[in-house]
Z-matrix of the N, CA and C atoms (Angstrom, degrees):
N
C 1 1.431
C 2 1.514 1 110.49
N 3 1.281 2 118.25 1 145.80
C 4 1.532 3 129.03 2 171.63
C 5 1.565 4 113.35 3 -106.94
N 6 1.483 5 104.42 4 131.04
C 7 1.446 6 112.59 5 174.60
C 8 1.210 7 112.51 6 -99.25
N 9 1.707 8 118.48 7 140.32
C 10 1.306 9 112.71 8 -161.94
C 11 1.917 10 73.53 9 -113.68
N 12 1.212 11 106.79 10 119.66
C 13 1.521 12 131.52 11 148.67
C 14 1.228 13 121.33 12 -54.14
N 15 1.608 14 131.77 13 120.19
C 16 1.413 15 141.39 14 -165.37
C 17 1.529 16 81.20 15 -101.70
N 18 1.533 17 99.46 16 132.73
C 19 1.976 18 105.01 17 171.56
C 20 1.895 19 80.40 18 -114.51
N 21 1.680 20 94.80 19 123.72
C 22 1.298 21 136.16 20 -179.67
C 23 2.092 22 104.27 21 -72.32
N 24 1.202 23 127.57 22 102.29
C 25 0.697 24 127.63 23 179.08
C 26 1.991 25 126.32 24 -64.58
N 27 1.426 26 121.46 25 94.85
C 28 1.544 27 95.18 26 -154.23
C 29 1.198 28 121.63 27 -64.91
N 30 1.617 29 117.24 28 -178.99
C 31 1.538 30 113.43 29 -159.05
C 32 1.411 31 91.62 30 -70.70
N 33 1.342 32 131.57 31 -81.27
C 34 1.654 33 134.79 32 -154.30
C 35 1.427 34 87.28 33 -18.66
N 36 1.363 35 118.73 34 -67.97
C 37 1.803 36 107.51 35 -164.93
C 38 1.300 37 115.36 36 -37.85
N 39 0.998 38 117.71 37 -59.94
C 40 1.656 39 124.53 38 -141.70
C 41 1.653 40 83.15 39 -68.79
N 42 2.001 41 127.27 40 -47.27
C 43 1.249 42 123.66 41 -159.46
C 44 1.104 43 123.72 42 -65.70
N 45 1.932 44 111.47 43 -16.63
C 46 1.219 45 132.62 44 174.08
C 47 1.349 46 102.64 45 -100.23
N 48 0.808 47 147.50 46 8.41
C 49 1.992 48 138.25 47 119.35
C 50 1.101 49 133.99 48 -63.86
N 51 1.533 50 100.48 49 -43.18
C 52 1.559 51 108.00 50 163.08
C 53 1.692 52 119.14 51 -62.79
N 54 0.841 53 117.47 52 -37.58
C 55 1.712 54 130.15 53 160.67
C 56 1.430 55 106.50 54 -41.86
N 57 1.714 56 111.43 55 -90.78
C 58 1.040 57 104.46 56 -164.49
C 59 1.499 58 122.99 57 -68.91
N 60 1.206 59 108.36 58 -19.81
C 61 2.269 60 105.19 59 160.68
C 62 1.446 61 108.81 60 -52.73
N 63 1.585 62 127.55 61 -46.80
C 64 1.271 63 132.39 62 158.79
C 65 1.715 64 107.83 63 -21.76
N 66 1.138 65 96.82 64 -83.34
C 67 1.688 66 108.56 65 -160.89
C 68 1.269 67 120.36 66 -56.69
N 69 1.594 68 99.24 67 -22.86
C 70 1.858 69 119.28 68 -174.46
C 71 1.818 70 84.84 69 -63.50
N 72 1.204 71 96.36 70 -68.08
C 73 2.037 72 109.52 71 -171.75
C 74 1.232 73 88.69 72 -31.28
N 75 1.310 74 125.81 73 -91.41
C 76 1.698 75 138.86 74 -169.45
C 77 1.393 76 98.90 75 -28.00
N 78 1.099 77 151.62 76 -97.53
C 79 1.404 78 159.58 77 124.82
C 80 1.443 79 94.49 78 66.27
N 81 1.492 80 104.97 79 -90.91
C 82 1.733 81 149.40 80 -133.84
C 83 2.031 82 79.11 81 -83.23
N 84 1.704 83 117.08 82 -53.99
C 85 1.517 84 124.31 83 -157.24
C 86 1.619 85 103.92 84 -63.26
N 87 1.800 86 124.83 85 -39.63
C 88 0.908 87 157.79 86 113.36
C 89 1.322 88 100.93 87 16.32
N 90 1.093 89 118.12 88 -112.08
C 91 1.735 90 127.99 89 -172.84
C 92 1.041 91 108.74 90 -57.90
N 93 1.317 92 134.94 91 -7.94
C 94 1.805 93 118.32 92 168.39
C 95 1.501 94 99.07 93 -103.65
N 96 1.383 95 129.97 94 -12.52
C 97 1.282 96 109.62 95 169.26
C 98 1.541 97 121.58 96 -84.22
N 99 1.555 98 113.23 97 -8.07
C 100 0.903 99 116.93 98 162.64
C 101 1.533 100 119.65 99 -79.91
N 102 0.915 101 122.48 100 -10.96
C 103 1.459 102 116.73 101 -167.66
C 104 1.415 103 108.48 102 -105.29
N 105 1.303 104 115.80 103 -9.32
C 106 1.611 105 139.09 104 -155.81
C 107 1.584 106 90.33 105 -98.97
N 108 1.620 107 117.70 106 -49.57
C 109 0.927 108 99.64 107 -170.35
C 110 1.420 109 116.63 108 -102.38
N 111 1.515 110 126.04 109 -8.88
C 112 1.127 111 131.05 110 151.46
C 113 1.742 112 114.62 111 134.69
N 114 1.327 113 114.41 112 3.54
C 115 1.423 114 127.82 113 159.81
C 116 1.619 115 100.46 114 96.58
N 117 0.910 116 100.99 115 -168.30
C 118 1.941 117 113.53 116 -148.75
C 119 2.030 118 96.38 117 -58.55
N 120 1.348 119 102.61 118 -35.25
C 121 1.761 120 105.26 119 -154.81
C 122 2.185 121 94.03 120 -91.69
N 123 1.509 122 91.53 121 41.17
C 124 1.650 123 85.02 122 -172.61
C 125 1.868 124 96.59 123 -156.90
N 126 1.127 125 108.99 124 81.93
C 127 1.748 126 97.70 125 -168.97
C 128 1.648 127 103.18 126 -51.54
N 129 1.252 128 105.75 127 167.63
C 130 2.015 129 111.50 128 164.95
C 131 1.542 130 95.41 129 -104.10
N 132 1.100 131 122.60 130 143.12
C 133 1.327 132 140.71 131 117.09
C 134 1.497 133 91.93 132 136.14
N 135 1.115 134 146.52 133 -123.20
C 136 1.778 135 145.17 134 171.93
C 137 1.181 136 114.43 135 -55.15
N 138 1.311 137 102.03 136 146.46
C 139 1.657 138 120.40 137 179.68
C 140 1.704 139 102.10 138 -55.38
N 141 0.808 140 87.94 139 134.25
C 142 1.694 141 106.25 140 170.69
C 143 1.461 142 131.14 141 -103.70
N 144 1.413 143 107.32 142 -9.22
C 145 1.309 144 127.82 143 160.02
C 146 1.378 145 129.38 144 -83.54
N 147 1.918 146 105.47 145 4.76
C 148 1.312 147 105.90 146 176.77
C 149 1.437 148 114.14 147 -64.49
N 150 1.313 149 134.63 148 164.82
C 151 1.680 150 151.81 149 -168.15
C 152 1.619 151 90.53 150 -78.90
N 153 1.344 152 136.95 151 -54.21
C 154 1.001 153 125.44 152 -177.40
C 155 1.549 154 137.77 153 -66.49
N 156 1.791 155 98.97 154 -41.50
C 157 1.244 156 99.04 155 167.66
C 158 1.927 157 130.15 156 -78.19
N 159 1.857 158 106.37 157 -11.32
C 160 0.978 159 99.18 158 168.24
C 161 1.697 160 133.42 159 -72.16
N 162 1.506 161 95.02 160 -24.69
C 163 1.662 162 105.56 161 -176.27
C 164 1.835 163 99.37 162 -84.67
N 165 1.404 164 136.73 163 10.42
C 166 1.014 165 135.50 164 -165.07
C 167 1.823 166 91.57 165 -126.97
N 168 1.122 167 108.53 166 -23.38
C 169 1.493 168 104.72 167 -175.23
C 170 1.753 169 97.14 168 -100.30
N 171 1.132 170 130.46 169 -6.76
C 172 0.977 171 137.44 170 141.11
C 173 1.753 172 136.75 171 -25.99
N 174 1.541 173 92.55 172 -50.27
C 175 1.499 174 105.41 173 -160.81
C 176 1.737 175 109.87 174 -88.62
N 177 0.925 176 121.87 175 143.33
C 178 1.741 177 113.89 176 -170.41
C 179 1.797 178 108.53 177 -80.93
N 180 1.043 179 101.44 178 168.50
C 181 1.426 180 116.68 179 -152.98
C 182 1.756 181 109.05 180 -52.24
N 183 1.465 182 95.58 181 -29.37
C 184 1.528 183 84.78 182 -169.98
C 185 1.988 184 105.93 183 -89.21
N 186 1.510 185 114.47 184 -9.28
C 187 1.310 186 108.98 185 175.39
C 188 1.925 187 109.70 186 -89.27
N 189 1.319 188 109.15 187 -3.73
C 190 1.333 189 91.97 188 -163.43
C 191 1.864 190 92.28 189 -105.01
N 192 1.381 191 122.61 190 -12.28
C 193 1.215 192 116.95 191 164.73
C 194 1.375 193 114.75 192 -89.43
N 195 1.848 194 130.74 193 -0.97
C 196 1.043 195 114.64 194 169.22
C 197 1.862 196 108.26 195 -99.48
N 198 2.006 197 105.76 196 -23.20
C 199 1.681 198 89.29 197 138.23
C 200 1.274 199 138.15 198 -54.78
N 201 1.054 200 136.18 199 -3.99
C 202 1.586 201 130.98 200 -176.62
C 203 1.194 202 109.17 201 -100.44
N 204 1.476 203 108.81 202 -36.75
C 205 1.809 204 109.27 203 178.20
C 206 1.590 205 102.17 204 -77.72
N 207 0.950 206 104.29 205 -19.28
C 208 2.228 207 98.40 206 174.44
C 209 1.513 208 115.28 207 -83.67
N 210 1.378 209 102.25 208 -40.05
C 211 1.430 210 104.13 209 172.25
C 212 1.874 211 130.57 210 -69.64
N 213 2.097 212 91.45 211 -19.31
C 214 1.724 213 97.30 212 171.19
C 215 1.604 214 103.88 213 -89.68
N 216 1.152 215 109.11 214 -23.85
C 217 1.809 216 102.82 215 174.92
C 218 1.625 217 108.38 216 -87.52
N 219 1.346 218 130.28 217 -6.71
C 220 1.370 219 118.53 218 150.65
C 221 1.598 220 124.74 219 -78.83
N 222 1.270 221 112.95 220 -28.18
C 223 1.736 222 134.12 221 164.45
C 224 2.114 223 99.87 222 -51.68
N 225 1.350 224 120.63 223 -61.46
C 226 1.278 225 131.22 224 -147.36
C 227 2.073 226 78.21 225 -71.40
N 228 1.592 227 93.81 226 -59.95
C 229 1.868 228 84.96 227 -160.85
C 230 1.482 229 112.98 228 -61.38
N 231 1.232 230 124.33 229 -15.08
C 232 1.593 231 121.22 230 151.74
C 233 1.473 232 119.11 231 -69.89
N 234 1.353 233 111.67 232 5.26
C 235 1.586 234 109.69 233 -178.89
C 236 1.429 235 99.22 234 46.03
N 237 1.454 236 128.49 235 65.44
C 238 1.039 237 142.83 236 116.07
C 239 1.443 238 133.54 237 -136.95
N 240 1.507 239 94.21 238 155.02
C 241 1.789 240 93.71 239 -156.23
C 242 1.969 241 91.02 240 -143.31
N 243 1.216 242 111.44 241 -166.61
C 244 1.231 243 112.40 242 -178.46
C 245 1.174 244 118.09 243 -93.44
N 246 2.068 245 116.97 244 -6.53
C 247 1.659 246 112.79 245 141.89
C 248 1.432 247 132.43 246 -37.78
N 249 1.834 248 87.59 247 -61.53
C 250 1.301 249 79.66 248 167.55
C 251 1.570 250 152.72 249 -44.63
N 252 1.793 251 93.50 250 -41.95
C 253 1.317 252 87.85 251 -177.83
C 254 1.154 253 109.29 252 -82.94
N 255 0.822 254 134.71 253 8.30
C 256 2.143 255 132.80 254 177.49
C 257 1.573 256 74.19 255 -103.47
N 258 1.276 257 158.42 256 29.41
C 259 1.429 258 123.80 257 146.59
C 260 1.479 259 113.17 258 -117.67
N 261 1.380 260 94.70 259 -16.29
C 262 1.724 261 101.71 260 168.55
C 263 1.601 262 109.52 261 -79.10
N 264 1.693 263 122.61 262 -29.37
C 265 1.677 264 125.74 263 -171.96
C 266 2.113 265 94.85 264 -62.01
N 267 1.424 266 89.39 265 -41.16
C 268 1.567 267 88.21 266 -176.66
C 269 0.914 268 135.71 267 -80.87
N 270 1.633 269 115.94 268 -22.46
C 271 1.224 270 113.80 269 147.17
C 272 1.308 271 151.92 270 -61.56
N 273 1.604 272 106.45 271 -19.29
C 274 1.392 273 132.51 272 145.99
C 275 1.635 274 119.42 273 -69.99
N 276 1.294 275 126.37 274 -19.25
C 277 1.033 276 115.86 275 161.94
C 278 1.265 277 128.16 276 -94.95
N 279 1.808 278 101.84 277 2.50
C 280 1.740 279 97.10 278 168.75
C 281 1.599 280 99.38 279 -92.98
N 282 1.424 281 134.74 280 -10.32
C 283 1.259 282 137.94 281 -179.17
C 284 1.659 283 89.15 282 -79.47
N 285 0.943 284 150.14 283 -11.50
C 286 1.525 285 138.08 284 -175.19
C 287 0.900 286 108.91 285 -92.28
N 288 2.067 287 115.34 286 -38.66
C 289 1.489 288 108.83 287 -172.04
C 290 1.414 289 113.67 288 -95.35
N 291 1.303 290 111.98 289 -5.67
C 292 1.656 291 111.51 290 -178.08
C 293 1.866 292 125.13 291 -39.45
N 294 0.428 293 131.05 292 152.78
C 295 2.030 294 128.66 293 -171.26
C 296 1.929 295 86.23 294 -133.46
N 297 1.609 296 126.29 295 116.32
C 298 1.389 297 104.20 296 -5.82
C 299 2.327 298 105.99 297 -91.52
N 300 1.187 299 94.21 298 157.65
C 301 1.714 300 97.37 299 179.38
C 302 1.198 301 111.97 300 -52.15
N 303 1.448 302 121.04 301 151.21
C 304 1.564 303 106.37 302 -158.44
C 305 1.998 304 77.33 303 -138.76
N 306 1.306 305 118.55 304 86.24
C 307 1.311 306 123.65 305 172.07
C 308 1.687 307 107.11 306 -52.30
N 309 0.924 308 114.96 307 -34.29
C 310 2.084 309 99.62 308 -176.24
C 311 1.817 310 87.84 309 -91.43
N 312 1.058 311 160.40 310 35.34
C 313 1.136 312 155.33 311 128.60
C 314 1.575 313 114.43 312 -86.48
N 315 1.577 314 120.76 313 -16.81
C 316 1.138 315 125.18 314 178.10
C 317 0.881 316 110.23 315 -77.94
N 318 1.626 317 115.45 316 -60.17
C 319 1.559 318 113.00 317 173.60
C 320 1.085 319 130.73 318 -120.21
N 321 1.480 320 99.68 319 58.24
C 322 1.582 321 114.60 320 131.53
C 323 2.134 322 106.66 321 -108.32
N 324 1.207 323 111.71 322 -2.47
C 325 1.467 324 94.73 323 146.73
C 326 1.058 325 123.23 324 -92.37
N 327 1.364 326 110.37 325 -12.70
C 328 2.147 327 103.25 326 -176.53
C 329 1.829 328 96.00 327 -71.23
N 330 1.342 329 95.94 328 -32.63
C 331 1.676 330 101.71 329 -166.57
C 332 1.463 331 108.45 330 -59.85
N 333 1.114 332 123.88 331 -39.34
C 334 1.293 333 141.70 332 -174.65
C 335 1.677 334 113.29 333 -78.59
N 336 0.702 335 116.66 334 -21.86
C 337 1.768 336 141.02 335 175.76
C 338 1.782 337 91.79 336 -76.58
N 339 1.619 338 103.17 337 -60.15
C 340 1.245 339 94.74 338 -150.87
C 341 2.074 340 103.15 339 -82.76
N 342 1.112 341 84.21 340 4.71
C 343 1.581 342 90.70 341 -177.96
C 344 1.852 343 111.77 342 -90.83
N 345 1.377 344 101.06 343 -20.29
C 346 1.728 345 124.16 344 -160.94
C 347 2.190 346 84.07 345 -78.11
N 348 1.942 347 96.04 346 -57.21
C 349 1.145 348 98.61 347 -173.15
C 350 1.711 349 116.65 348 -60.86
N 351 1.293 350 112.76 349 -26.31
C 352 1.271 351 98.78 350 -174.33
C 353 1.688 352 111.11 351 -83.39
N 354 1.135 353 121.12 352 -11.83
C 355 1.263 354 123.78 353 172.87
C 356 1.527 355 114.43 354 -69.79
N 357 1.507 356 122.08 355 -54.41
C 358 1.684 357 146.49 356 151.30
C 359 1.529 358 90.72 357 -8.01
N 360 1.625 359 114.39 358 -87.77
C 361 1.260 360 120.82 359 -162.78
C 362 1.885 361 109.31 360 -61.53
N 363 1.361 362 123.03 361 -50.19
C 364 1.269 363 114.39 362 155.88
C 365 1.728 364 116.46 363 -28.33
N 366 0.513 365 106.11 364 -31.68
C 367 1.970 366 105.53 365 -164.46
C 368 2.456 367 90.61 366 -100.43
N 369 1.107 368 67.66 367 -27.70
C 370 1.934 369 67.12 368 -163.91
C 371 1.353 370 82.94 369 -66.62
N 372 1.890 371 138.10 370 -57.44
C 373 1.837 372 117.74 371 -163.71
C 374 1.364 373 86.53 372 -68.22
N 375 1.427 374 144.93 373 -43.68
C 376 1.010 375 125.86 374 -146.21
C 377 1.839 376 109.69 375 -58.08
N 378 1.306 377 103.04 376 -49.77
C 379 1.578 378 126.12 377 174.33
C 380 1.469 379 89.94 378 -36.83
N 381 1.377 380 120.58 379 -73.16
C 382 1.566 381 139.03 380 -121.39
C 383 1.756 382 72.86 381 -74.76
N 384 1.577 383 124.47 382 -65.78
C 385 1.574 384 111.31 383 -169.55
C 386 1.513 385 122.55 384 -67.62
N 387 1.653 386 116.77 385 -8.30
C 388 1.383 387 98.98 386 169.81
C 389 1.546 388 117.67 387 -78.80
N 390 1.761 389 113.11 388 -15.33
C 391 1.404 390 125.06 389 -173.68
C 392 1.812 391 92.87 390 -80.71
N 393 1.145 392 127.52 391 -25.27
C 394 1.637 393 125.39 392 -160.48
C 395 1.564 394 97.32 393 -75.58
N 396 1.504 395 92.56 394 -37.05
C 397 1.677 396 106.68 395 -166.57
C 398 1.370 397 104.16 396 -65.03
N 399 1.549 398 128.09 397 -37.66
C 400 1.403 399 109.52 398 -146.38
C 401 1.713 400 84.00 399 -121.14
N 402 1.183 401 104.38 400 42.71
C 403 1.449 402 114.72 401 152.66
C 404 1.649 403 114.46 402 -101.68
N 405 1.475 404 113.91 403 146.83
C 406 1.540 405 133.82 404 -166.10
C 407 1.713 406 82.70 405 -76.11
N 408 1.404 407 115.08 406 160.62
C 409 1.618 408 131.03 407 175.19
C 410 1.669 409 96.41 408 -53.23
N 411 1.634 410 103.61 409 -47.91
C 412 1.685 411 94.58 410 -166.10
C 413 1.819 412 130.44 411 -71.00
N 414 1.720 413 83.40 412 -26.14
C 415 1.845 414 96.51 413 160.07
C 416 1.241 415 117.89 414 -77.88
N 417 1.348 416 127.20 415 -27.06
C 418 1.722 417 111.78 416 174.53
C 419 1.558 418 101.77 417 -68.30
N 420 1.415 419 117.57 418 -41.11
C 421 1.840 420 117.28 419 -174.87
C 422 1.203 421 98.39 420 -48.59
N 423 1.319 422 124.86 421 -56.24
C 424 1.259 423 112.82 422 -156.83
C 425 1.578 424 108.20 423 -90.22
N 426 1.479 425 143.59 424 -18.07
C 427 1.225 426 131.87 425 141.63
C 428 1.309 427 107.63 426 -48.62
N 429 1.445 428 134.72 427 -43.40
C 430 1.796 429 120.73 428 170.25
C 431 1.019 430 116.78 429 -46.36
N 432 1.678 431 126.85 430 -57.84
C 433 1.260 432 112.92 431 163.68
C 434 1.287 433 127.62 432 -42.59
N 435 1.420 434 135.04 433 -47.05
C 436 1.217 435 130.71 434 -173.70
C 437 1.596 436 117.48 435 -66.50
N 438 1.313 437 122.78 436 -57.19
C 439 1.180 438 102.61 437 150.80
C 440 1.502 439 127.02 438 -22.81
N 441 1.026 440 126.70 439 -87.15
C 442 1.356 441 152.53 440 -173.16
C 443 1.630 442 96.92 441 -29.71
N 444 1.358 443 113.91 442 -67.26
C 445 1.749 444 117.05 443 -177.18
C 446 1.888 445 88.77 444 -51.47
N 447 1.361 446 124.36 445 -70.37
C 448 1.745 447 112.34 446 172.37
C 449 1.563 448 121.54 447 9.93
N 450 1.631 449 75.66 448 -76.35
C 451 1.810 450 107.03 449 -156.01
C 452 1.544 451 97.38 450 -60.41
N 453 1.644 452 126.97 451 -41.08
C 454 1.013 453 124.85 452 178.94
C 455 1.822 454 127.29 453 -54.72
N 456 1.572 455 93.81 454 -59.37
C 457 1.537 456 101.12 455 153.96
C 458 1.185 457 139.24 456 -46.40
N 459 1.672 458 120.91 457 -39.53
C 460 1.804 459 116.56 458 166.45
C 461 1.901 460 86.78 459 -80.25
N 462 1.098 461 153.51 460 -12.56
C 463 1.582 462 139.00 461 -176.24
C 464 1.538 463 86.36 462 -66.95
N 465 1.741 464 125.68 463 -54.43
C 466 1.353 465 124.73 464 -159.68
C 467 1.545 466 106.21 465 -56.56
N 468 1.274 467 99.49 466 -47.38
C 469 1.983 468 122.54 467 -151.19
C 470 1.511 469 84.08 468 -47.80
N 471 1.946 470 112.54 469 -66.96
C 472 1.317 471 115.70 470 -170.84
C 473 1.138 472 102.37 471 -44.83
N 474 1.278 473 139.94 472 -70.72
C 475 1.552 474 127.74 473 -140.73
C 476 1.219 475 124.22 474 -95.32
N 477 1.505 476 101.01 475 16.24
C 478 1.756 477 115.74 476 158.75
C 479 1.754 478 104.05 477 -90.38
N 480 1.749 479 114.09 478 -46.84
C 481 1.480 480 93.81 479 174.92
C 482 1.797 481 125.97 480 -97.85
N 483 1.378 482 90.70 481 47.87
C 484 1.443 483 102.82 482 156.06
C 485 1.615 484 123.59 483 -85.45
């Protein structure tokens, strides 16, 4: 009888295949999410051209983290926080799974969601103009400018994909 001998591949190899198949994925996952979503002059996920987030992306680093800490201590003194809203998402998602589905229980939680959000954004200009206010003449100029250079860049963005 003949024994056919298994040649044992050593580890470093196999871990340095396993690596670089890794990176190929990463690589390859990479370039289709870029292309999927449309490359650098196209953000993914929310509009970015909303009115709110542009005058907020506006503000330099140290006003837009002392908006965020005004806007989570206006969230807390409404006794709402981001518990909350993961306890309202679930409570709407036990209204989804209920047997039988009770559609006017749905939306009167979507309604209520959408009432929570419109208050959120109420409190967010409110924030955004008490921070505008207690800026010196020369920091609002120069947040004017910044905006303004913005507005110029989405003016360009549009009228290249025309």
């Amino acid at each position: 009888m003949t024994e056919t001998s298994k040649l044992k591949t050593p580890l470093w190899i196999r871990l340095t295949l396993f690596t670089s198949v890794a990176l190929n994925v990463l690589v390859i996952g990479a370039a289709i999410g870029f292309l999927i979503v449309g490359g650098p002059d196209r953000p993914g996920g929310r509009d970015r051209s909303d009115f709110g987030s542009f005058y907020t992306r506006a503000l330099d680093d140290e006003d837009r983290r002392a908006l965020r800490r005004d806007f989570m201590a206006g969230l807390e003194k409404q006794g709402r926080d981001r518990d909350a809203f993961i306890a309202d998402m679930r409570a709407t998602l036990d209204t989804v799974r209920a047997t039988p589905f009770n559609p006017d229980a749905f939306v009167t939680a979507m309604a209520e969601q959408s009432t929570q959000r419109a208050r959120r954004e109420e409190m967010g200009r409110q924030v955004l103009a008490n921070r505008i206010a207690n800026m010196t003449d020369a920091e609002r100029e120069a947040y004017a400018d910044r905006i303004e250079d913005r507005l110029m860049e989405l003016a360009e963005r549009v009228r290249r994909h025309r």
